[in-house]
KEMI-481954 format. One record per residue (C-alpha): x, z, y; residue in three letters. Coordinates in Angstrom, 1 decimal. Layout:
N
- X / Z / Y / Ala
...
***
This chain:
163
- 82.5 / 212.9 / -99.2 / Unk
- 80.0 / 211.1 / -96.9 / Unk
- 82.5 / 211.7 / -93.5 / Unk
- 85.4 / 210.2 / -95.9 / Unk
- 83.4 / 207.2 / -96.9 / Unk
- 82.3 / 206.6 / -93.1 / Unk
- 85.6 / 207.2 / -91.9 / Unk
- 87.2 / 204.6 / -94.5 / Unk
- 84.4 / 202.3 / -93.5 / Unk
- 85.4 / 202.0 / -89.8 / Unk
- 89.4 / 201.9 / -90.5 / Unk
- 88.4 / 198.5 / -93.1 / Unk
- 85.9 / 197.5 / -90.4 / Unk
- 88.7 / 197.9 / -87.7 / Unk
- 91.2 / 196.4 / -90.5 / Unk
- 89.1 / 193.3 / -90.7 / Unk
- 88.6 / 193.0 / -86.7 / Unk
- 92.2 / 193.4 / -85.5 / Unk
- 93.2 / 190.4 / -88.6 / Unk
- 90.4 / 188.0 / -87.1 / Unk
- 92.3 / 188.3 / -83.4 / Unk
- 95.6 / 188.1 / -84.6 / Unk
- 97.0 / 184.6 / -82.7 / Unk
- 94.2 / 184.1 / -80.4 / Unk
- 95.7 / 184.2 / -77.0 / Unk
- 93.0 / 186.9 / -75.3 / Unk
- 94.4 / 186.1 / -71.8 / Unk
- 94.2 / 182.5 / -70.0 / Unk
- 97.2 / 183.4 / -68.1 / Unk
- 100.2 / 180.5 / -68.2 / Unk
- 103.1 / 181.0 / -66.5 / Unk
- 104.2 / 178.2 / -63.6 / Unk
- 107.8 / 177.6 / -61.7 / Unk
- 106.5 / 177.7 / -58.3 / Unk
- 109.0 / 176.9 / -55.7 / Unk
- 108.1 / 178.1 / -52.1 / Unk
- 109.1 / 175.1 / -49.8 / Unk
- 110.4 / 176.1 / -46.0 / Unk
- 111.5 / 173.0 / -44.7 / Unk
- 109.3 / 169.7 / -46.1 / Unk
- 111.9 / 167.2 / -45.3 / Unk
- 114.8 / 169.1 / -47.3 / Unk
- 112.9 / 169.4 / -50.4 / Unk
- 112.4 / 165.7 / -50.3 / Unk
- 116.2 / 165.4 / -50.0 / Unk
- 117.0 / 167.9 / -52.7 / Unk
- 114.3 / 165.8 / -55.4 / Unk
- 114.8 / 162.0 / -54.9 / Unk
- 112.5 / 160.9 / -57.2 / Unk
- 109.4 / 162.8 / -55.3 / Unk
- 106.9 / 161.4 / -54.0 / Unk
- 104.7 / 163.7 / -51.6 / Unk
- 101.0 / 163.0 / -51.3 / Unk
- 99.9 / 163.9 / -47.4 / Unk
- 96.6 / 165.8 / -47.2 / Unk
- 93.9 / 163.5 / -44.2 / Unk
- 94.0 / 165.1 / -41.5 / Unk
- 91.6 / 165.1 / -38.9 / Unk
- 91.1 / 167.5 / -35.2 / Unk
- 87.8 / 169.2 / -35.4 / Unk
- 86.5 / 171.3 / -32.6 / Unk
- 87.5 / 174.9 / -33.1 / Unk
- 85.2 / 178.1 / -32.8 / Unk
- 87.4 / 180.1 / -31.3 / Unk
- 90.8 / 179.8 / -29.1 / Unk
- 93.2 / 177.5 / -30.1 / Unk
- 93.2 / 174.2 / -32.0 / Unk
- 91.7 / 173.5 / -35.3 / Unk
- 92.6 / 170.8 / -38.1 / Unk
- 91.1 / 170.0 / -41.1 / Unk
- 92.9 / 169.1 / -43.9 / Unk
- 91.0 / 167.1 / -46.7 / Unk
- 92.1 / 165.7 / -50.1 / Unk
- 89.9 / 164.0 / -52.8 / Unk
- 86.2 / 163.6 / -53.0 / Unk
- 83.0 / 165.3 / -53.8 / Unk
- 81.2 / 164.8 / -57.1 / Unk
- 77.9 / 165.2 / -58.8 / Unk
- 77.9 / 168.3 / -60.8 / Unk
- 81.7 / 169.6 / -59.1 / Unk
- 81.6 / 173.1 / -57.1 / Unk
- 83.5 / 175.4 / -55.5 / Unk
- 85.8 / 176.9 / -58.2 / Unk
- 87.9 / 179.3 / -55.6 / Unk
- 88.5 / 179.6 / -52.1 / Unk
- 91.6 / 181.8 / -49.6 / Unk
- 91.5 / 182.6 / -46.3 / Unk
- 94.2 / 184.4 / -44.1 / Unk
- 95.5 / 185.2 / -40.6 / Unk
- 98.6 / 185.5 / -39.6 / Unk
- 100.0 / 186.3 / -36.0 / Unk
- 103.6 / 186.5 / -34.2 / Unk
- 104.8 / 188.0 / -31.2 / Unk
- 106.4 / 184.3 / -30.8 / Unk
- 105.8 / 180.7 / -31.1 / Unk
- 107.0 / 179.9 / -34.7 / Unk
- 107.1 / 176.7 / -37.1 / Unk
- 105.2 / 178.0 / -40.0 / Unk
- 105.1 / 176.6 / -43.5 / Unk
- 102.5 / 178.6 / -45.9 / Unk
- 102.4 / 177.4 / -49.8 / Unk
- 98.5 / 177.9 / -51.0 / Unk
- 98.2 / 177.5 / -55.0 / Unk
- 94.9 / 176.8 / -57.1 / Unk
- 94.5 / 178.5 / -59.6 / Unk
- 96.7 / 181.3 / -58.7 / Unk
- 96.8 / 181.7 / -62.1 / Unk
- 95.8 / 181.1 / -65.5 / Unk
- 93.7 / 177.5 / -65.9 / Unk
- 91.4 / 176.2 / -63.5 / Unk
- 89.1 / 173.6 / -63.1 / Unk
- 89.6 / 170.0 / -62.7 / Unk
- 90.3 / 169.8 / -58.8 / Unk
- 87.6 / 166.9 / -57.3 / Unk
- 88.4 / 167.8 / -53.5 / Unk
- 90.3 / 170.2 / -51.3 / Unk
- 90.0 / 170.8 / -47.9 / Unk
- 92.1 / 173.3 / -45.7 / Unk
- 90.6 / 174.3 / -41.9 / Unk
- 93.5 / 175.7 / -40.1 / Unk
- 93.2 / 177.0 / -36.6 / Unk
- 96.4 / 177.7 / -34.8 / Unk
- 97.8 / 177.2 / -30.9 / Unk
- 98.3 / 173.3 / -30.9 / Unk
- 97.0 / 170.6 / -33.7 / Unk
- 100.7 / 170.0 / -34.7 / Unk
- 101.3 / 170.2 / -38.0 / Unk
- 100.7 / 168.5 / -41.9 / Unk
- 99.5 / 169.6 / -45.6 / Unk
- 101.0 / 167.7 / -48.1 / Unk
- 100.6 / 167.9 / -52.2 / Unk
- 103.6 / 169.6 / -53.2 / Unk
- 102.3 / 169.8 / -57.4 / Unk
- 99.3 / 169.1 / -59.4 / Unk
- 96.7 / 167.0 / -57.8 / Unk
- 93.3 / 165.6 / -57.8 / Unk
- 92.2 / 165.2 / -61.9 / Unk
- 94.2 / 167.7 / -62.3 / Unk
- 94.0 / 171.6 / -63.4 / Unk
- 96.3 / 172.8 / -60.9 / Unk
- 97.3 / 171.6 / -57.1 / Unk
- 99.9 / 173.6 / -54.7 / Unk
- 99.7 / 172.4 / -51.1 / Unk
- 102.0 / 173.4 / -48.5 / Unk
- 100.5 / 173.7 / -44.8 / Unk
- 103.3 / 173.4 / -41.6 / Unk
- 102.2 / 174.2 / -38.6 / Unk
- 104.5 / 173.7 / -35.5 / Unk
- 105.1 / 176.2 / -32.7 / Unk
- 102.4 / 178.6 / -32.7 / Unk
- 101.6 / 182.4 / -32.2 / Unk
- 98.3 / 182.6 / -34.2 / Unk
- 97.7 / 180.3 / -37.7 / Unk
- 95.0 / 181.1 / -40.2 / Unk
- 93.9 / 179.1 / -42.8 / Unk
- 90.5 / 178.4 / -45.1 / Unk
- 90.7 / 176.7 / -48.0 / Unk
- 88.0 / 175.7 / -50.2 / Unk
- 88.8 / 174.0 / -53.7 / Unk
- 86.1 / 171.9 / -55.8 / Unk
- 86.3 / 171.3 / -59.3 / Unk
- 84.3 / 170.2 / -62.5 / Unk
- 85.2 / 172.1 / -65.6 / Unk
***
């Protein structure tokens, strides 16, 4: 009798837990059209109405070979941080234009994005970031990154937020 009771116990106890869950959303993931952009200029000309927010751009002196640029967007804050950060390499047996898409959050919610900046190092400092969705005050930014003519581009970017 006491194994029956204990057993009926936990089924009502699980019973009661499974009921207080039902229609709370236990993953923060949202789902986001994200459109990978080649060629900046026909984007623009397929979506009129856009408006593209370039990224400052400015030549800093690079560590190792080749030419580095740092991309910035947005300002520091009191009490913001670093809410997430990518890095990558990437390297052709050719000198290639190369556009690379770099999403925050890459998924789910993030924070409110204060500032972003993007270090690229690549063969030559030809090249642009521009704001492609989201934004600064907002929860989500996508930024694409074209880089002209080069065997070797990698990328750091750092993304600061206040939640």
């Amino acid at each position: 009798m006491c194994k029956l009771s204990l057993c009926l116990l936990v089924a009502i106890f699980g019973c009661l837990v499974a009921s207080s869950l039902a229609g709370v959303n236990r993953d923060s993931y949202v789902h986001r059209d994200i459109v990978t952009v080649n060629d900046v200029r026909d984007f623009v000309a397929k979506h009129p109405g856009l408006k593209l927010q370039r990224l400052e751009r400015q030549p800093v002196a690079a560590r190792s070979a080749g030419q580095s640029v740092r991309y910035t967007l947005g300002a520091r804050v009191s009490d913001d941080r670093l809410v997430a950060q990518t890095a990558d390499v990437f390297n052709y047996a050719a000198s290639n234009d190369v556009s690379l898409q770099v999403t925050y959050p890459e998924n789910g919610t993030g924070a409110i994005v204060t500032f972003v900046e993007i270090i690229c190092t690549q063969d030559n400092n030809d090249g642009n970031a521009y704001v492609v969705a989201g934004g600064i005050g907002q929860r989500f930014i996508s930024i694409l990154i074209e880089a002209k003519q080069t065997n070797t581009f990698a990328y750091q970017a750092l993304y600061y937020g206040v939640d």
